[in-house]
C-alpha positions as CSV (number, residue, x, y, z in Angstrom):
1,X,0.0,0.0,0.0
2,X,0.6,3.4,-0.4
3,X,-0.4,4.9,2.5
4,X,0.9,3.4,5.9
5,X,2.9,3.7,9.3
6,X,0.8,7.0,9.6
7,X,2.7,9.4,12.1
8,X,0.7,9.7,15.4
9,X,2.7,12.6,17.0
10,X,1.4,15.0,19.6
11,X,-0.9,17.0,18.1
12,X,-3.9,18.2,19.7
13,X,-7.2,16.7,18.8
14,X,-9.6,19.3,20.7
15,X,-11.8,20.7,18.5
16,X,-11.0,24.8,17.9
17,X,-12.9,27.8,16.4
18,X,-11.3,29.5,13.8
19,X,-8.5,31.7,13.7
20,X,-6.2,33.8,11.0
21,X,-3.0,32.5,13.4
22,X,-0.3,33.8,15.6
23,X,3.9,34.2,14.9
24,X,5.2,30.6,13.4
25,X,7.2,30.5,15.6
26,X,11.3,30.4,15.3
27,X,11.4,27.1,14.0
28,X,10.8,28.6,10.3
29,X,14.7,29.5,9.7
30,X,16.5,31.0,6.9
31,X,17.1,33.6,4.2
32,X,14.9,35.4,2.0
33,X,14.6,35.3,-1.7
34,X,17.1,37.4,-2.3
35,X,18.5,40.0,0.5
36,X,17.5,42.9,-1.2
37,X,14.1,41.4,-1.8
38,X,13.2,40.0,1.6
39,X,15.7,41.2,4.2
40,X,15.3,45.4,3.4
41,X,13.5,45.6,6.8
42,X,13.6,43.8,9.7
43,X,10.0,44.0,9.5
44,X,9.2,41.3,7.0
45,X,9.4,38.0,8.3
46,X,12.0,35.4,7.2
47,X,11.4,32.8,5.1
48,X,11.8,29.4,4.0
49,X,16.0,29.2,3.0
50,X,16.4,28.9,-1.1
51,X,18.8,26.1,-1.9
52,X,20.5,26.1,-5.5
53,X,22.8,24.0,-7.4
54,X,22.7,20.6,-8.5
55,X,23.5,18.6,-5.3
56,X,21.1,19.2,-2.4
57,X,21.2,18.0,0.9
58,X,17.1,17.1,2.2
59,X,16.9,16.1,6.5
60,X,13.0,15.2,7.7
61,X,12.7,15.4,11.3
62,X,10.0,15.8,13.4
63,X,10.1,19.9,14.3
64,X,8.3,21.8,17.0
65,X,6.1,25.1,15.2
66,X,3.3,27.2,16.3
67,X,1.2,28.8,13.7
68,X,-2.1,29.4,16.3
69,X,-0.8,29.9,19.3
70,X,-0.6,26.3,20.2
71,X,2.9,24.5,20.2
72,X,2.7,20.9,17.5
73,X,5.1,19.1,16.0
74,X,5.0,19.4,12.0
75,X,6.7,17.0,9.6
76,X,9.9,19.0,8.3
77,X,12.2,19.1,5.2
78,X,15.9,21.4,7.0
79,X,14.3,22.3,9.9
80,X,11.0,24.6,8.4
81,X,7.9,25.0,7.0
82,X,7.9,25.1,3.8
83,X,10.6,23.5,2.7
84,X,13.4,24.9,1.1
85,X,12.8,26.2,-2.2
86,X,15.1,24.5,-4.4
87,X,16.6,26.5,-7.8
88,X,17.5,24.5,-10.8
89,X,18.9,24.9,-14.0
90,X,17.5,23.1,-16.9
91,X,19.6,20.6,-18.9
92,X,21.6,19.9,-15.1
93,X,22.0,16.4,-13.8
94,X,20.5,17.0,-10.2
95,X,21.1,14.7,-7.5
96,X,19.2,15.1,-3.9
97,X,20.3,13.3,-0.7
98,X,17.3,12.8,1.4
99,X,17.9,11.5,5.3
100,X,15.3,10.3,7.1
101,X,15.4,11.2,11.4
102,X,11.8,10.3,11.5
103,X,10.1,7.3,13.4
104,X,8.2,6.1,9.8
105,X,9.1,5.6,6.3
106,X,9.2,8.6,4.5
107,X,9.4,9.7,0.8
108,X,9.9,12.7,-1.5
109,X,7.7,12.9,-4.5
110,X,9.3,15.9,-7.3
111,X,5.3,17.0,-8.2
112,X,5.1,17.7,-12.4
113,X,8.9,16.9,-12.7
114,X,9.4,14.5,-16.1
115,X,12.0,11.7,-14.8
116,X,12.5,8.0,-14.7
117,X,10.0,6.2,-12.8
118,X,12.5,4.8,-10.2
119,X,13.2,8.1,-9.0
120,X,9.4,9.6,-8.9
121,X,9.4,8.8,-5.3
122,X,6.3,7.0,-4.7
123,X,6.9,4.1,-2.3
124,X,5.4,0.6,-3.6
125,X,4.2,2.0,-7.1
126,X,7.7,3.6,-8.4
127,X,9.8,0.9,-9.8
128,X,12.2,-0.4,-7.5
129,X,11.4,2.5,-4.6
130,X,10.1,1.1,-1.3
131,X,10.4,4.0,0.9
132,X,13.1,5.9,3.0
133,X,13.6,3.7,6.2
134,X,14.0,5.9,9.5
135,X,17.9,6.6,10.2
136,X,18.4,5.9,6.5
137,X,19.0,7.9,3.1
138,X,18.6,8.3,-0.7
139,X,19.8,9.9,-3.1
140,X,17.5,11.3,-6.1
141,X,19.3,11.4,-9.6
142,X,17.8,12.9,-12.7
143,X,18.5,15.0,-15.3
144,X,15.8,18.5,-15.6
145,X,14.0,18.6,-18.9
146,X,12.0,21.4,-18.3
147,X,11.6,24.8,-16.5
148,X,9.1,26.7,-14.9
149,X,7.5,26.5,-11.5
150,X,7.0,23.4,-9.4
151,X,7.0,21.3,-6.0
152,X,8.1,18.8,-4.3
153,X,6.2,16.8,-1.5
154,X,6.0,13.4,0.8
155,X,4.5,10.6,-0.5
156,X,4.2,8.8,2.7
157,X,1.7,8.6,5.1
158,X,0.0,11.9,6.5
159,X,3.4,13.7,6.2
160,X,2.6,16.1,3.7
161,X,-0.5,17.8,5.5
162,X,2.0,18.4,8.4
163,X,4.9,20.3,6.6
164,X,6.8,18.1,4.2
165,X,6.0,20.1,1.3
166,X,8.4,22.7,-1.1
167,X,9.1,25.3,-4.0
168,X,10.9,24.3,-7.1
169,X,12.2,26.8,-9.4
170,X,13.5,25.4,-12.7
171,X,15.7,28.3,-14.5
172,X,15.5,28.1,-18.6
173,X,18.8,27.2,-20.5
174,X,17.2,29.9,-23.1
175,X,16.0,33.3,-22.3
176,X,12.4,33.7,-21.2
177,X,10.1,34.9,-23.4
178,X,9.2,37.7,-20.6
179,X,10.7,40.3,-18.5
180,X,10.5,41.3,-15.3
181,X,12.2,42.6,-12.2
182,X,11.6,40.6,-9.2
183,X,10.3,37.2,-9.1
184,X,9.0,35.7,-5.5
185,X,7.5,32.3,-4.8
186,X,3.9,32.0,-3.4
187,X,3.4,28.7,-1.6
188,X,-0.3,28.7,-0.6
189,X,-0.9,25.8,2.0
190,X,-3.6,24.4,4.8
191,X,-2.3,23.7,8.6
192,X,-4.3,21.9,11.0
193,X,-3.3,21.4,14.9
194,X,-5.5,18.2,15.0
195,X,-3.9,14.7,14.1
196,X,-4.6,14.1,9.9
197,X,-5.6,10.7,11.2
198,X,-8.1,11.8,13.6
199,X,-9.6,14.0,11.2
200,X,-10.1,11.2,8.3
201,X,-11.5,9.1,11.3
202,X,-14.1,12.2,12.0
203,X,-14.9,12.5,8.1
204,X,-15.5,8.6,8.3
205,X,-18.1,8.9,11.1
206,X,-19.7,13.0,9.6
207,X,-18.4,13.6,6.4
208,X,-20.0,17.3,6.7
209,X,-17.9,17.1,10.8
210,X,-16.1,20.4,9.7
211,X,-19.1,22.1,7.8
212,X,-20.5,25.1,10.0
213,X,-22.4,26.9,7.4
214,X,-24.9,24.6,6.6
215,X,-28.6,25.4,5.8
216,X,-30.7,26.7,8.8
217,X,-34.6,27.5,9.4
218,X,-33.5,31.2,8.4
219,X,-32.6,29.8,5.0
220,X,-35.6,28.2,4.8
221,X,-37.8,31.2,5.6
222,X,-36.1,33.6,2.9
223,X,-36.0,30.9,0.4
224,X,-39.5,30.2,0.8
225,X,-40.2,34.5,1.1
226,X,-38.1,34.2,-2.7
227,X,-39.8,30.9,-4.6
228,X,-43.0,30.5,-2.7
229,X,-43.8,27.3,-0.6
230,X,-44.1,25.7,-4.4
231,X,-40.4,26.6,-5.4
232,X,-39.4,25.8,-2.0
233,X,-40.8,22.2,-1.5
234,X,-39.7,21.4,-5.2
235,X,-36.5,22.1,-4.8
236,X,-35.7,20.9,-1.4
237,X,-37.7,17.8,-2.5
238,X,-34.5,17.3,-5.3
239,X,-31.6,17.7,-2.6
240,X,-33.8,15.8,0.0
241,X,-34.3,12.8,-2.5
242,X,-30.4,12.4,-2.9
243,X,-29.8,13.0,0.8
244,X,-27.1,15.8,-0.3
245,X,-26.2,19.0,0.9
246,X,-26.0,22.1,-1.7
247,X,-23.7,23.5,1.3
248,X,-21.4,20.8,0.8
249,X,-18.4,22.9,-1.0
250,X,-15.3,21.3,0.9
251,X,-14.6,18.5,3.7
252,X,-12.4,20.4,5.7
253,X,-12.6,23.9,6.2
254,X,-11.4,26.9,8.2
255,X,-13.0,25.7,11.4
256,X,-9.6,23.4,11.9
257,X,-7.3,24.6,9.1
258,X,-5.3,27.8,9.2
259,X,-4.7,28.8,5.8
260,X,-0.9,30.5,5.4
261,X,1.5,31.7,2.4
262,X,4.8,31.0,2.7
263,X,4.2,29.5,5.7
264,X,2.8,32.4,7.7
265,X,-0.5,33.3,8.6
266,X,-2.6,36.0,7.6
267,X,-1.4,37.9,10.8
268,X,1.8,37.8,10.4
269,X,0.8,39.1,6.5
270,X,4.0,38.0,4.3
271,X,5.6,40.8,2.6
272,X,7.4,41.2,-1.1
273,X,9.1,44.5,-1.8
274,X,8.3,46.4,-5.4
275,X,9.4,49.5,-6.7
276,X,7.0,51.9,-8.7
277,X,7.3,50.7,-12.9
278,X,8.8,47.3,-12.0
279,X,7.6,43.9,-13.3
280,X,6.9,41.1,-10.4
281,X,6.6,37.5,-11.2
282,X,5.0,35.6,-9.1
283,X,4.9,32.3,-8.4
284,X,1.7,30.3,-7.2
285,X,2.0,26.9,-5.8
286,X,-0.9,25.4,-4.5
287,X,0.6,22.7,-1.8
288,X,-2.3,22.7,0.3
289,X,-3.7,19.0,1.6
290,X,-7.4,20.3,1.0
291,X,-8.1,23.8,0.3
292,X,-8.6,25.3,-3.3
293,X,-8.2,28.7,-3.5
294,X,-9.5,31.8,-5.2
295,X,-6.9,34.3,-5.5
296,X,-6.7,38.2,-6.2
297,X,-4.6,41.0,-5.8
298,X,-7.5,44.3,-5.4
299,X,-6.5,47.4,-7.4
300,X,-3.7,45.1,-9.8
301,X,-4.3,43.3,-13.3
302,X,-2.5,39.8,-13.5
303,X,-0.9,38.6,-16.6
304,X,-0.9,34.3,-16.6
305,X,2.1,33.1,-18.5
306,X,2.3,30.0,-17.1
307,X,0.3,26.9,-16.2
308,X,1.5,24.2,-14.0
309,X,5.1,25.1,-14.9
310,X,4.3,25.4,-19.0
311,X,4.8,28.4,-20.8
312,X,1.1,30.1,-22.1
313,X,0.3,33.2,-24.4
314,X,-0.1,35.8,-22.0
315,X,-4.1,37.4,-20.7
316,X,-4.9,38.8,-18.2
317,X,-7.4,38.3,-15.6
318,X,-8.5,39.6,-12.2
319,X,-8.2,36.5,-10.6
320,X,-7.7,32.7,-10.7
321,X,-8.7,29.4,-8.7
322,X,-6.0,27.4,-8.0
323,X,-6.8,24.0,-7.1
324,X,-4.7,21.8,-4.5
325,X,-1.2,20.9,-6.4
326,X,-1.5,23.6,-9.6
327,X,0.6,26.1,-10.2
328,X,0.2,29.7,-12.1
329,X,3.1,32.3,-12.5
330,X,1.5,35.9,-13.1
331,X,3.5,38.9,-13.7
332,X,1.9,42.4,-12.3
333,X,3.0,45.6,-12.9
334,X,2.4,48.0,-10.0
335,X,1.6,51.8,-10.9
336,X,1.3,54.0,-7.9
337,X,3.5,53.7,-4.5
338,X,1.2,51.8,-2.3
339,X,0.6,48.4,-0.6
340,X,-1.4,46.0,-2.6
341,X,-3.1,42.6,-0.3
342,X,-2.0,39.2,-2.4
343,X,-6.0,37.7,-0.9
344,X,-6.3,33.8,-1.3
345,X,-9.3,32.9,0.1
346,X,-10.6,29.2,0.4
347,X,-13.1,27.8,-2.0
348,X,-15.7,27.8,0.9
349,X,-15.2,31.1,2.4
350,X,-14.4,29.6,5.8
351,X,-11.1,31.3,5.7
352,X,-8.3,33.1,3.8
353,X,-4.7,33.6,3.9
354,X,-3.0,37.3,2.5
355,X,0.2,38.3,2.1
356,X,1.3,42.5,1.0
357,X,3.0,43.9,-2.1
358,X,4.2,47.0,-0.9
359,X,7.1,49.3,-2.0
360,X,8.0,49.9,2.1
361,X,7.9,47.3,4.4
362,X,6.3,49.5,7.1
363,X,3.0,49.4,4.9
364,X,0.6,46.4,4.7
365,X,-1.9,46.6,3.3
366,X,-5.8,45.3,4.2
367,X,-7.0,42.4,3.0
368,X,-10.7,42.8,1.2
369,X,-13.9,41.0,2.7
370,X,-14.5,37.4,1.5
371,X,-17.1,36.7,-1.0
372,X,-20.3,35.4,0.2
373,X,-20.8,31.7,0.8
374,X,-21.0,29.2,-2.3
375,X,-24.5,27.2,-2.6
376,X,-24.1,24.5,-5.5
377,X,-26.9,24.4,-8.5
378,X,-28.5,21.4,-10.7
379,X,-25.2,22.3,-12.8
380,X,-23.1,21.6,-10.7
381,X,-24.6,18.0,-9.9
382,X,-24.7,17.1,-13.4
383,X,-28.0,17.4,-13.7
384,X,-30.2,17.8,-17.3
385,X,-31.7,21.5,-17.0
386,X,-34.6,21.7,-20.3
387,X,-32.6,23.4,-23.3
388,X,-29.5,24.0,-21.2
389,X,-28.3,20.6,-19.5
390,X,-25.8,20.7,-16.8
391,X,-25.7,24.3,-16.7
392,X,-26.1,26.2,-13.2
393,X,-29.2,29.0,-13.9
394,X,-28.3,30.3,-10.9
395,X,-24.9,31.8,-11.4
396,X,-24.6,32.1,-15.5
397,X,-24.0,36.2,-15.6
398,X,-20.7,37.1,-16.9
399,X,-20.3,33.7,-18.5
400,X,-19.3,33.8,-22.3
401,X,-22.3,32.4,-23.9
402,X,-20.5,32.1,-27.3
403,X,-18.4,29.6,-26.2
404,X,-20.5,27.4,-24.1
405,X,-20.3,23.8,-24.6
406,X,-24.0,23.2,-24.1
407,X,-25.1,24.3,-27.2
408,X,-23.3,21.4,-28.6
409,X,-26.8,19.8,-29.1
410,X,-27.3,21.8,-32.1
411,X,-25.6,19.4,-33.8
412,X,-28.0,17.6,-36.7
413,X,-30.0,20.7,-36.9
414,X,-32.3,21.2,-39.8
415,X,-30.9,24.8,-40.4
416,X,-33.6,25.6,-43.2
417,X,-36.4,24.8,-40.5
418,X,-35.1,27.4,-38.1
419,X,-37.3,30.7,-37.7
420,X,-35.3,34.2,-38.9
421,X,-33.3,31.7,-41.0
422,X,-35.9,31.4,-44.4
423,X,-34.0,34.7,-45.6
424,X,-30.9,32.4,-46.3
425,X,-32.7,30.8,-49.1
426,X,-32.3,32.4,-52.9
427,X,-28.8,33.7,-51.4
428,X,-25.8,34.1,-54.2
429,X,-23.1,31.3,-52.5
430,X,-21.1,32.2,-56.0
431,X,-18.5,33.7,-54.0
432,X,-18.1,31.2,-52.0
433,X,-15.7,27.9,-52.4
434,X,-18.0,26.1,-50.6
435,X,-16.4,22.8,-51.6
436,X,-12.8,23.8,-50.1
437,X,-14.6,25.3,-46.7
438,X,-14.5,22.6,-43.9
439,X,-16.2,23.8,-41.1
440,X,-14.4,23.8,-37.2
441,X,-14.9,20.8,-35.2
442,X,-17.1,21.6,-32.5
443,X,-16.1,21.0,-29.0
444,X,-17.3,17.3,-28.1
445,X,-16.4,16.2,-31.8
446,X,-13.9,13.8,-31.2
447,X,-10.7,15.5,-33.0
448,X,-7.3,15.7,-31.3
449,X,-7.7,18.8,-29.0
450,X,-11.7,18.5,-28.7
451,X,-13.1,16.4,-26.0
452,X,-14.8,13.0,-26.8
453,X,-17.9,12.8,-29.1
454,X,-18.7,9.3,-26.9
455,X,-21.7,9.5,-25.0
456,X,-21.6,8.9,-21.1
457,X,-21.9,5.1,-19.9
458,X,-21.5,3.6,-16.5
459,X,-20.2,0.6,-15.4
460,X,-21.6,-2.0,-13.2
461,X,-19.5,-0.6,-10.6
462,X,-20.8,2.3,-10.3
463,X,-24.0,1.1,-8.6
464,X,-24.3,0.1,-4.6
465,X,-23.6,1.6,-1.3
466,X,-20.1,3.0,-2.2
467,X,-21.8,4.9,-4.6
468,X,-24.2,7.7,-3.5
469,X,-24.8,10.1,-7.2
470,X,-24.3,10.0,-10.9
471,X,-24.3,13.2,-13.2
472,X,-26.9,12.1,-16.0
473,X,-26.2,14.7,-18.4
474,X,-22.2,16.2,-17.3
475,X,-20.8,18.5,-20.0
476,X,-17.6,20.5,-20.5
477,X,-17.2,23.6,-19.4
478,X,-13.7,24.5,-19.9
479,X,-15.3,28.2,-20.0
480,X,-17.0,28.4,-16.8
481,X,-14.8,29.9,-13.7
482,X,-16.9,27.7,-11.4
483,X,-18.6,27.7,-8.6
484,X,-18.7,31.2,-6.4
485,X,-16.7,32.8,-9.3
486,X,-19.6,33.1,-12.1
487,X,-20.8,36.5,-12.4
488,X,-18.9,37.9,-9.7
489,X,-17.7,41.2,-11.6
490,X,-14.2,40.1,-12.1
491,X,-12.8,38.9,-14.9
492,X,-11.8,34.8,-13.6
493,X,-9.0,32.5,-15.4
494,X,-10.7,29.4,-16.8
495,X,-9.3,26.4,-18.5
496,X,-10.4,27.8,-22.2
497,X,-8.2,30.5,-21.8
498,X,-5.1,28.4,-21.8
499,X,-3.3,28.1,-24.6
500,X,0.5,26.9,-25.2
501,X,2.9,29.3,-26.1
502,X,4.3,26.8,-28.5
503,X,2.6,24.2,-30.8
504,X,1.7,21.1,-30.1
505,X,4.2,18.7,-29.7
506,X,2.1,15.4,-30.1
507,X,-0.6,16.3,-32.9
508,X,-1.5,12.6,-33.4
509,X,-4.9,11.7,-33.1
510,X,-5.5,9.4,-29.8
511,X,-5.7,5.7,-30.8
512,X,-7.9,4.5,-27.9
513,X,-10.0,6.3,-24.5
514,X,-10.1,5.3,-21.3
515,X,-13.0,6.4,-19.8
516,X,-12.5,7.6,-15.6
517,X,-15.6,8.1,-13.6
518,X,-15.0,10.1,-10.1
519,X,-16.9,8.1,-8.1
520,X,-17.9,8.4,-4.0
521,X,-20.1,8.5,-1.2
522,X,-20.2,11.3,1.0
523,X,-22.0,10.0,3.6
524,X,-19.6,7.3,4.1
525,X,-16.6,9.1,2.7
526,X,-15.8,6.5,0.3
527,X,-13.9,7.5,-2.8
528,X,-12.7,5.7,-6.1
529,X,-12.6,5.4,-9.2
530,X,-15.1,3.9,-11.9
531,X,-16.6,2.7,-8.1
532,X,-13.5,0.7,-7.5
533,X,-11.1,1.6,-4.2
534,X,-7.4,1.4,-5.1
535,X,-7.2,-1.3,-2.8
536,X,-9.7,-2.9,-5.2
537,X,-8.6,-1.8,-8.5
538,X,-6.4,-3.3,-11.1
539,X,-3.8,-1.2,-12.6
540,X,-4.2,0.9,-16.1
541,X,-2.2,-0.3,-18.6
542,X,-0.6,2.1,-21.9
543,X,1.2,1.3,-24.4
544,X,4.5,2.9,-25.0
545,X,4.3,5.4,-27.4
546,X,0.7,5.9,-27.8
547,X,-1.4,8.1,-27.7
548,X,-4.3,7.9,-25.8
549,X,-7.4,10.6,-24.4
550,X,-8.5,9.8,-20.7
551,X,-11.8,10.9,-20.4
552,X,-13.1,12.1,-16.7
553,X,-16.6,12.1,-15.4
554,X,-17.5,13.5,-12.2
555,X,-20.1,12.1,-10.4
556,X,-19.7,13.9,-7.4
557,X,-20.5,16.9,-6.2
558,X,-17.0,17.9,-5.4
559,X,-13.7,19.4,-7.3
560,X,-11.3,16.8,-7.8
561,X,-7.5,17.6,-9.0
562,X,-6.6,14.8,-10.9
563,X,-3.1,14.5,-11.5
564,X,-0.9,11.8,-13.5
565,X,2.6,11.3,-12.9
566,X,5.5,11.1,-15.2
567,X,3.8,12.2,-18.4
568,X,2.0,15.7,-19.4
569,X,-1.8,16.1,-19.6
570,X,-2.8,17.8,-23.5
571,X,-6.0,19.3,-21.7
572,X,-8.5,19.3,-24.3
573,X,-9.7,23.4,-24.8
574,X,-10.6,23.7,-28.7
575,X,-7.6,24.8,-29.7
576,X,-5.5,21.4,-31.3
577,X,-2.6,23.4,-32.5
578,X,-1.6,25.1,-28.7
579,X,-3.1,22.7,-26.4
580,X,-1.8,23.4,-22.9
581,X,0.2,21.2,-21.0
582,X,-0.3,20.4,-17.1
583,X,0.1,18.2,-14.4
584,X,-2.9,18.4,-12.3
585,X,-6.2,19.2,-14.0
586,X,-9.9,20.2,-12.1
587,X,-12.5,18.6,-12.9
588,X,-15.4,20.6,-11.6
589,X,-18.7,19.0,-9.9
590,X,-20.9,16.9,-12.3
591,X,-19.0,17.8,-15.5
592,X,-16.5,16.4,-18.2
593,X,-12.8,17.0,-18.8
594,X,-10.6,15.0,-21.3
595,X,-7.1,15.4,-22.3
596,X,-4.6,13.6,-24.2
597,X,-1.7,11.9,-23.0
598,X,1.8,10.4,-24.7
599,X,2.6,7.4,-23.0
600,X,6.4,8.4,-23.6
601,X,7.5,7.1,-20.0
602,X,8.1,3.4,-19.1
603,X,7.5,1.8,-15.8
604,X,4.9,2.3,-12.8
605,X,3.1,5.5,-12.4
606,X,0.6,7.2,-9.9
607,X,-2.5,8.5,-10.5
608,X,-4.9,10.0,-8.5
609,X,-7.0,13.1,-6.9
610,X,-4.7,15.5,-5.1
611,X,-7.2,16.1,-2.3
612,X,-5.3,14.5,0.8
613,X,-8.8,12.5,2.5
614,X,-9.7,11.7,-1.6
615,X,-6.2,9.9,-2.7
616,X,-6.3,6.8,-0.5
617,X,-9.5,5.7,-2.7
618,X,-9.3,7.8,-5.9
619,X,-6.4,6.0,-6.9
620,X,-5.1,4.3,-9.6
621,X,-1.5,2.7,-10.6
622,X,-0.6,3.0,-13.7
623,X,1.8,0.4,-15.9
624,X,3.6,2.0,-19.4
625,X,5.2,-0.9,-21.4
């Protein structure tokens, strides 16, 4: 198995209200960034050290923090949380010495890095690699063929969620196709004073234990003041049938996690210095166990330029969700000589964690209010809606209707029967090489860089206890923000904005699809695959060199990051010549994702949902040969 020898440490297990946090403590050692970046003041807090080269020297050791006023024991890499960021150069030959001075096993998993499957780090799935025995070493040895932005993580046990997590920073061999001035690493992450094994146990026995905001007889009374006792008994009638929640946004929430970047909390309000004109790259990791985030910077423009590590054409957006393991680089542009909040609140609004872009460290600046609480639509279960199916009604303003995916089903059309239409008719088409035209593939069609034209099936699998939903009619909706962001005024990343800044490397049509259903019960927090628990499952076999489209399904009402080592996701976004390339891809409540993948990589792979409590279920190994 994957997961055992959990660490039982001494963490509190009394339940706690919310808080932003206190000081983290003096555990979390070392130097900034750079010294003019981070150490201008003795008012910005220190951070985790930056390591560089190509040999690197990793110790775990159990190491006292405090991030809530508490004292606990966290799970970390040299003596901090986060990690130290490692900087690489691409092209090098790296090699990384990891000790173990815990009690348990431990691992190091190089998250979106493309390397031999031996050295991938995930104990009884990577070929040949077992674990790191306590009092012993290894030594990682690869060659970097890529750059961008990264991290690195445990694979063992509940490490991760308490501290063994990490930047990387791969530098190109070539120049960068953009400038900028300053370039800082944000490492958004969840901390919880209770025992991860204690809180699985508690999601076991209440899935919704840590849920504080669901509905109450004041809900009720203003839904019912809204729809009428008609529109109210229908509708609680649906979520009443499926014994679901439309509260249910996220399993663990603020009420036990402190949310932090770069491993301080909101108090203690991480600072990066800017002067007036400059550029500022930054870097977001996701390397939270959990949360998702929705991220902003009030009063600045963000430019994307890079997905999950991969170079995109640059747009620009007011904010971004960045699901647990992604990664985005932005690059702002600050105008005017005051403190601008970095705001990451979680996907449930239970919480947030800030950090200040200021061009003095004596100014801060204020984080804004969170949004208002999330309440999930017939969309978002997957749900058939007449002439719009799987859309959410409730939250389609600001969407871009001319891109929607649901109107896929005009497909077979009789055009000449449509009203406003019968002035076509008589129409000179003389002009027109009708013959040479070949109209665009629509989205769903089937082509390399499309999504699947195959219509849903389920498997025998998917039926039974372990199994409490199925979406009947999930779509794509690489255009929609998701849930919380539709309509919200801003203008929100989504996937159909990504495209790769260079062409597609792979353009082959896929010879074969593998079909994934996301597959659970909440009320027993059971998760899996195609209704299959890893412990269950048999592993998924490609063929070298193919090239194959996974297709996903989610049949739950959750956001699942699905992320497959060793080999780069083609996410599927219209676009066949630029697809994007990532790691980790969302797939949002009761809708479809596909993407293509070249099974270039030999040996034993994982692949599974990044959300911590999700992965020892939503599993699957996967066997190139």
């Amino acid at each position: 198995m994957v997961f055992k020898d959990f660490p039982q440490g001494n963490i509190d297990l009394s339940r706690r209200r919310f808080v932003t946090g206190v000081a983290a403590g003096s555990t979390l050692l070392g130097a900034g960034f750079t010294p003019s970046q981070v150490l201008a003041s003795n008012r910005i807090k220190q951070q985790a050290q930056t390591l560089t080269g190509t040999q690197f020297n990793l110790t775990y050791s159990p190491t006292p923090v405090n991030f809530t006023g508490k004292d606990r024991f966290a799970t970390a890499i040299n003596g901090s949380v986060p990690a130290p960021t490692l900087r690489m150069k691409e092209g090098d030959h790296v090699e990384l010495n990891v000790k173990n001075q815990l009690a348990e096993d431990t691992s190091i998993h190089w998250h979106g890095i493309i390397l031999p499957s031996g050295q991938d780090g995930v104990p009884n799935v990577s070929d040949g690699f077992s674990g790191i025995k306590p009092g012993e070493s290894f030594t990682y040895k690869f060659q970097l063929k890529q750059s961008g932005t990264y991290w690195y993580h445990s694979h063992s046990g509940f490490q991760e969620p308490t501290g063994a997590y990490g930047a990387i920073v791969i530098d190109p061999i070539e120049p960068e196709p953009y400038s900028y001035d300053r370039d800082y690493v944000v490492l958004l992450s969840d901390w919880s004073d209770e025992n991860p094994n204690n809180m699985y146990a508690k999601l076991k026995k209440l899935s919704d234990y840590y849920n504080f905001k669901e509905r109450t007889i004041f809900d009720a009374l203003n839904e019912i003041s809204e729809k009428g006792w008609e529109g109210f008994w229908r509708s609680r009638g649906m979520w009443n049938q499926m014994r679901m929640s439309d509260r249910d946004i996220t399993d663990v929430t603020g009420y036990s996690y402190t949310y932090l970047m770069n491993g301080q909390t909101p108090d203690d309000n991480w600072t990066a210095l800017f002067k007036r004109g400059e550029k500022i790259r930054l870097r977001f990791i996701n390397s939270a166990a959990m949360t998702f985030f929705d991220v902003r910077i009030p009063g600045l423009k963000m430019t994307v330029i890079a997905a999950d590590g991969q170079n995109v054409q640059p747009f620009t957006v007011d904010e971004f969700r960045l699901g647990v393991a992604e990664t985005y680089d932005v690059i702002v542009e600050p105008s005017s000589e005051q403190a601008y909040s970095i705001f990451a609140q979680s996907i449930d609004r239970s919480g947030f964690t800030c950090g200040t872009l200021t061009p003095d460290a004596a100014m801060k600046a204020q984080p804004p209010a969170m949004d208002n609480d999330i309440i999930l639509g017939h969309g978002d279960m997957g749900m058939s809606m007449p002439g719009m199916a799987g859309m959410n009604h409730g939250e389609m303003g600001g969407m871009d209707h001319s891109k929607m995916s649901g109107m896929s089903s005009m497909k077979g059309m009789d055009h000449s029967k449509m009203s406003g239409m019968s002035g076509m008719k008589g129409m000179d088409h003389s002009g027109h090489n009708m013959a040479n035209m070949k109209p665009a593939p629509q989205y769903g069609s089937g082509a390399a860089g499309y999504g699947s034209n195959r219509p849903v099936k389920h498997q025998a699998t998917e039926f039974g206890p372990h199994i409490d939903m199925r979406a009947d009619a999930p779509q794509y909706r690489l255009d929609d923000p998701g849930i919380g962001l539709r309509g919200n005024g801003r203008r929100v990343l989504t996937y159909a904005d990504l495209k790769n800044l260079y062409k597609t490397p792979d353009p082959r049509e896929p010879e074969r699809e593998i079909d994934l259903h996301l597959t659970g019960n909440m009320s027993r927090y059971m998760w899996s695959m195609n209704g299959v628990k890893f412990a269950d499952a048999q592993p998924l076999k490609f063929k070298f060199g193919e090239r194959l489209r996974i297709n996903f399904i989610n049949d739950t009402m959750m956001n699942h990051p699905m992320h497959l080592h060793g080999m780069w996701s083609d996410l599927e976004t219209g676009d066949p010549d630029y697809i994007p390339r990532k790691h980790t891809v969302i797939v949002q409540p009761g809708s479809k994702a596909s993407y293509l993948v070249t099974a270039d990589a030999m040996g034993s792979w994982a692949y599974h949902c990044h959300l911590f409590f999700h992965m020892l279920g939503m599993f699957r190994k996967v066997e190139v040969s």
